[in-house]
C-alpha positions as CSV (number, residue, x, y, z in Angstrom):
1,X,-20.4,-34.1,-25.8
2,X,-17.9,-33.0,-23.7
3,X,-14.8,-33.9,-23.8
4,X,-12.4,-36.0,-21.5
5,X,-9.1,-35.4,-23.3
6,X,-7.0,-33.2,-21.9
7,X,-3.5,-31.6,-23.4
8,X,-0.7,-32.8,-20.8
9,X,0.6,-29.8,-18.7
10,X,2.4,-28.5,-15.6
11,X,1.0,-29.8,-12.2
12,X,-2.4,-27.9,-11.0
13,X,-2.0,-25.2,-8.3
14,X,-4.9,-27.0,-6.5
15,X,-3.7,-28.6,-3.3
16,X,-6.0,-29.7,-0.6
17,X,-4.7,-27.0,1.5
18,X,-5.4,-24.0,-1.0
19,X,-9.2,-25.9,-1.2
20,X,-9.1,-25.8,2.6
21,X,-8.4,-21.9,2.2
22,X,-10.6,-21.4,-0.2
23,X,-13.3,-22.5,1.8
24,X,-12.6,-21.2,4.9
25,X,-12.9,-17.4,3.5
26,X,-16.5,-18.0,1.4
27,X,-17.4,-19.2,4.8
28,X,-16.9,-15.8,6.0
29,X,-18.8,-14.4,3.3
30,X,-15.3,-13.3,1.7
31,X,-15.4,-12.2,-2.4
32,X,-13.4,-14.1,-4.6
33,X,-10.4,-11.5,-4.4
34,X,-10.0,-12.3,-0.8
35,X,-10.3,-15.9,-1.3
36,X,-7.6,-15.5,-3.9
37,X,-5.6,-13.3,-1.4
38,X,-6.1,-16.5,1.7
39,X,-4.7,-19.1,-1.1
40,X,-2.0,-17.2,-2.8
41,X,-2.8,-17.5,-6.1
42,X,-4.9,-15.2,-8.4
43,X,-8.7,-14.2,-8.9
44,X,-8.9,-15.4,-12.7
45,X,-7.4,-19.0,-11.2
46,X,-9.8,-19.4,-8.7
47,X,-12.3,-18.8,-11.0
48,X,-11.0,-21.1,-13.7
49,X,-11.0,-23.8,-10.9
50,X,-14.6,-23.3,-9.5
51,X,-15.7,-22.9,-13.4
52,X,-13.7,-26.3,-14.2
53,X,-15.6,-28.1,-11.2
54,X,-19.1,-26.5,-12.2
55,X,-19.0,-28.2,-16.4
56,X,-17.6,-31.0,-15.1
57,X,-20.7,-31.4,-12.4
58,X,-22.8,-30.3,-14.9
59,X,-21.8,-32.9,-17.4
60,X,-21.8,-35.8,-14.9
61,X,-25.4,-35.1,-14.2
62,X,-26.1,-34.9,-17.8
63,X,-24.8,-39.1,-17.9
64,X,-21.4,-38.0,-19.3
65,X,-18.4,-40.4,-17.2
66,X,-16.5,-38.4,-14.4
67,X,-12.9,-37.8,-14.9
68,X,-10.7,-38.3,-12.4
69,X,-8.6,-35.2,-13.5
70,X,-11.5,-33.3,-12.6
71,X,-12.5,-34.4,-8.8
72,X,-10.2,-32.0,-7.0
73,X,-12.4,-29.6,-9.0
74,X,-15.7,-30.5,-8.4
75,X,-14.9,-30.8,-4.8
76,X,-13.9,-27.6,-4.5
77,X,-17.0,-26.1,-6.7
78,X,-19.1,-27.8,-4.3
79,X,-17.3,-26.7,-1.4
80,X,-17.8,-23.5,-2.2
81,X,-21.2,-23.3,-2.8
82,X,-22.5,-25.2,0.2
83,X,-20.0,-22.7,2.2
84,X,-21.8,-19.3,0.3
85,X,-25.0,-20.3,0.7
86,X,-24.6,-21.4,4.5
87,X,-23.2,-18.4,4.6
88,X,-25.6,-16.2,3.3
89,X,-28.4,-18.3,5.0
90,X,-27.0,-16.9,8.3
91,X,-26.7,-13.4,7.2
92,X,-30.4,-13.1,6.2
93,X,-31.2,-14.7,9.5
94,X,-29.4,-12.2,11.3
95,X,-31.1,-9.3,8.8
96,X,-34.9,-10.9,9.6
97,X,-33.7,-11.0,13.1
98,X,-32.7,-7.2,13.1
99,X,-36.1,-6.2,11.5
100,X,-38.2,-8.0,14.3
101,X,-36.0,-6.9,17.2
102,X,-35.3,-10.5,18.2
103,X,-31.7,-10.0,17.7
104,X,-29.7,-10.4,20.7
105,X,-26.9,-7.7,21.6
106,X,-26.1,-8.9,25.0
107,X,-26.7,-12.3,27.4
108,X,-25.6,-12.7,30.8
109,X,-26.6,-15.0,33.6
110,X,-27.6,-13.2,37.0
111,X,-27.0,-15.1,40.3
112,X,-29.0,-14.5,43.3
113,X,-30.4,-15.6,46.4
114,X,-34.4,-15.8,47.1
115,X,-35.3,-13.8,49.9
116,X,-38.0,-16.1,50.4
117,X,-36.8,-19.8,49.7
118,X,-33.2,-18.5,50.6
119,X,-32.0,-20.9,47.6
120,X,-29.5,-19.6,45.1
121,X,-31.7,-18.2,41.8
122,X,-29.7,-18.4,38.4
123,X,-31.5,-15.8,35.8
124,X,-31.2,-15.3,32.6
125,X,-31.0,-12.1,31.1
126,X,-30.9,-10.9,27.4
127,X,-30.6,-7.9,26.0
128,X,-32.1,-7.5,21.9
129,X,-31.5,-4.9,19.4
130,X,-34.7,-2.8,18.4
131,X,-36.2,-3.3,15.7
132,X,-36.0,-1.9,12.5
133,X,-38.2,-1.6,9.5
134,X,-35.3,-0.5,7.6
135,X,-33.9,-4.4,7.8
136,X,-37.1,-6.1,5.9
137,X,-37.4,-3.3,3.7
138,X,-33.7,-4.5,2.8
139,X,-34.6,-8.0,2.3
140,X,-38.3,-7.6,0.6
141,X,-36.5,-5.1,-2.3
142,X,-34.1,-7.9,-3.2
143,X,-35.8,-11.1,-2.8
144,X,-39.2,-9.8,-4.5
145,X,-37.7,-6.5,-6.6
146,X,-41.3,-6.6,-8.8
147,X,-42.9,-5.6,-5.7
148,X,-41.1,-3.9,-3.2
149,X,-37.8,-2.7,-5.2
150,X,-37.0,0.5,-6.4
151,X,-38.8,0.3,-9.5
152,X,-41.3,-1.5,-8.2
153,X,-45.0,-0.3,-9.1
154,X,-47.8,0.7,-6.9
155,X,-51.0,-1.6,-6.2
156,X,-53.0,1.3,-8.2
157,X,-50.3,1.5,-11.2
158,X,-51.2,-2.4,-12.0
159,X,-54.4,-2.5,-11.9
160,X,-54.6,1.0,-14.2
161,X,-52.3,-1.0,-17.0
162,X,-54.3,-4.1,-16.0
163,X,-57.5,-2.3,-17.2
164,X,-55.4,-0.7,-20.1
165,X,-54.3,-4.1,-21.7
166,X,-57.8,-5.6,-21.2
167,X,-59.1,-2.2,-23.2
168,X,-57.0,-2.5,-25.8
169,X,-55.0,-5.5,-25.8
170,X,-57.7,-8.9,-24.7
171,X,-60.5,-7.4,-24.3
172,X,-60.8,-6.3,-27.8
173,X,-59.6,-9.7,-29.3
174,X,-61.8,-12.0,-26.8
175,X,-65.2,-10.1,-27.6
176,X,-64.1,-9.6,-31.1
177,X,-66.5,-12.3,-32.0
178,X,-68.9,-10.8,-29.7
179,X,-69.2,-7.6,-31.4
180,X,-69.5,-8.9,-34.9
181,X,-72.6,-11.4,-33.6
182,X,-74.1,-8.3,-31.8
183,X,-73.9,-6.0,-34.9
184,X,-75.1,-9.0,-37.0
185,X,-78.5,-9.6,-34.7
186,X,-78.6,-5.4,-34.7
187,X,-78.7,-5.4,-39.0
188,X,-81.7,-8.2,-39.3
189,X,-83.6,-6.4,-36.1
190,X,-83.3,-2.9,-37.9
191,X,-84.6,-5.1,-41.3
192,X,-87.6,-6.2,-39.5
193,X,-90.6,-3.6,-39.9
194,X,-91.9,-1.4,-36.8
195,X,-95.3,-2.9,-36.9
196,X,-94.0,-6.8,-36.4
197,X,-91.5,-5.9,-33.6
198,X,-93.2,-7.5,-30.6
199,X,-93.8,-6.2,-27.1
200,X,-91.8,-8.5,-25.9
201,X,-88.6,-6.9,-26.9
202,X,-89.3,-4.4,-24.5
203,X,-89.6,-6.4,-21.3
204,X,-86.0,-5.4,-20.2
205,X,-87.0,-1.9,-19.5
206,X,-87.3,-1.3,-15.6
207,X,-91.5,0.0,-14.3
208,X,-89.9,3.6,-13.8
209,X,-88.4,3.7,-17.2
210,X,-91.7,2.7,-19.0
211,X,-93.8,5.1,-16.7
């Protein structure tokens, strides 16, 4: 249980203008030492603050009672995330839009007159960034690293440890049982005499191999 009491202490360095600062570099995609830089106080409190904001978030989604002391935090934990992420949501647009070439570098409006209508003709024009492989290959390593990171493994690499642990591993301990009933039926038909075994037995064995 966490809890709500708190030792009495100087006034928090949090004002609504420092939060406001805050914010406005994450929404940049500025690092915490920037941030810290924009509000005039340290890393280490900044991330005291955020850290504060984030338990006491945590623990009034677990059913725990808010405490008022701890609103300026949680405002500013949430501020801050929903600011990063935005943030980051536009970046990777941008980086998706740099790998299909639909990226635009330049837009201008072009104004002319029809030679055949003789009305004034407003065109768009748009100019877009080639595209480059080198901008998804960015994005697949580090949203799916198993498959496309650095250490990632080839398409013939899993299926050779596939077949591996299916040798060795579950293969041998799923027909375990398999085996032993095979080896059992082989003991009683090696008991059996010659002269009783009947033709039958032999029906699996193809015309040519009879012949």
């Amino acid at each position: 249980m966490r809890s709500n009491q708190r030792r009495p202490g100087r006034p928090s360095l949090l004002t609504p203008e420092r939060a406001d600062a805050i914010v406005r570099a994450c929404a940049v995609g500025a690092n915490t030492i920037l941030a810290a830089e924009a509000a005039g106080v340290s890393r280490a409190t900044i991330a005291r603050w955020i850290a504060r904001g984030r338990a006491a978030a945590e623990a009034r989604e677990d059913g725990e009672p808010a405490d008022p002391r701890d609103e300026a935090y949680v405002d500013l934990h949430r501020r801050v995330e929903l600011a990063r992420s935005q943030m980051a949501t536009r970046a990777l647009a941008r980086v998706l839009q740099a790998g299909a070439g639909s990226l635009v570098l330049d837009e201008r409006v072009r104004t002319y007159t029809d030679p055949v209508t003789g009305l004034n003709v407003e065109e768009q024009q748009m100019r877009y960034l080639r595209p480059d492989w080198r901008a998804a290959a960015w994005w697949l390593a580090r949203v799916f690293p198993e498959h496309y990171g650095p250490n990632a493994k080839s398409f013939n690499q899993v299926l050779d440890e596939f077949d591996a642990q299916e040798l060795h591993g579950d293969r041998g301990h799923a027909g375990s049982d398999e085996l032993a009933g095979l080896a059992e039926r082989l003991q009683l038909a090696l008991a059996q005499p010659t002269l009783d075994t009947p033709a039958a037995e032999f029906s699996s064995l193809g015309p040519s191999e009879v012949a």
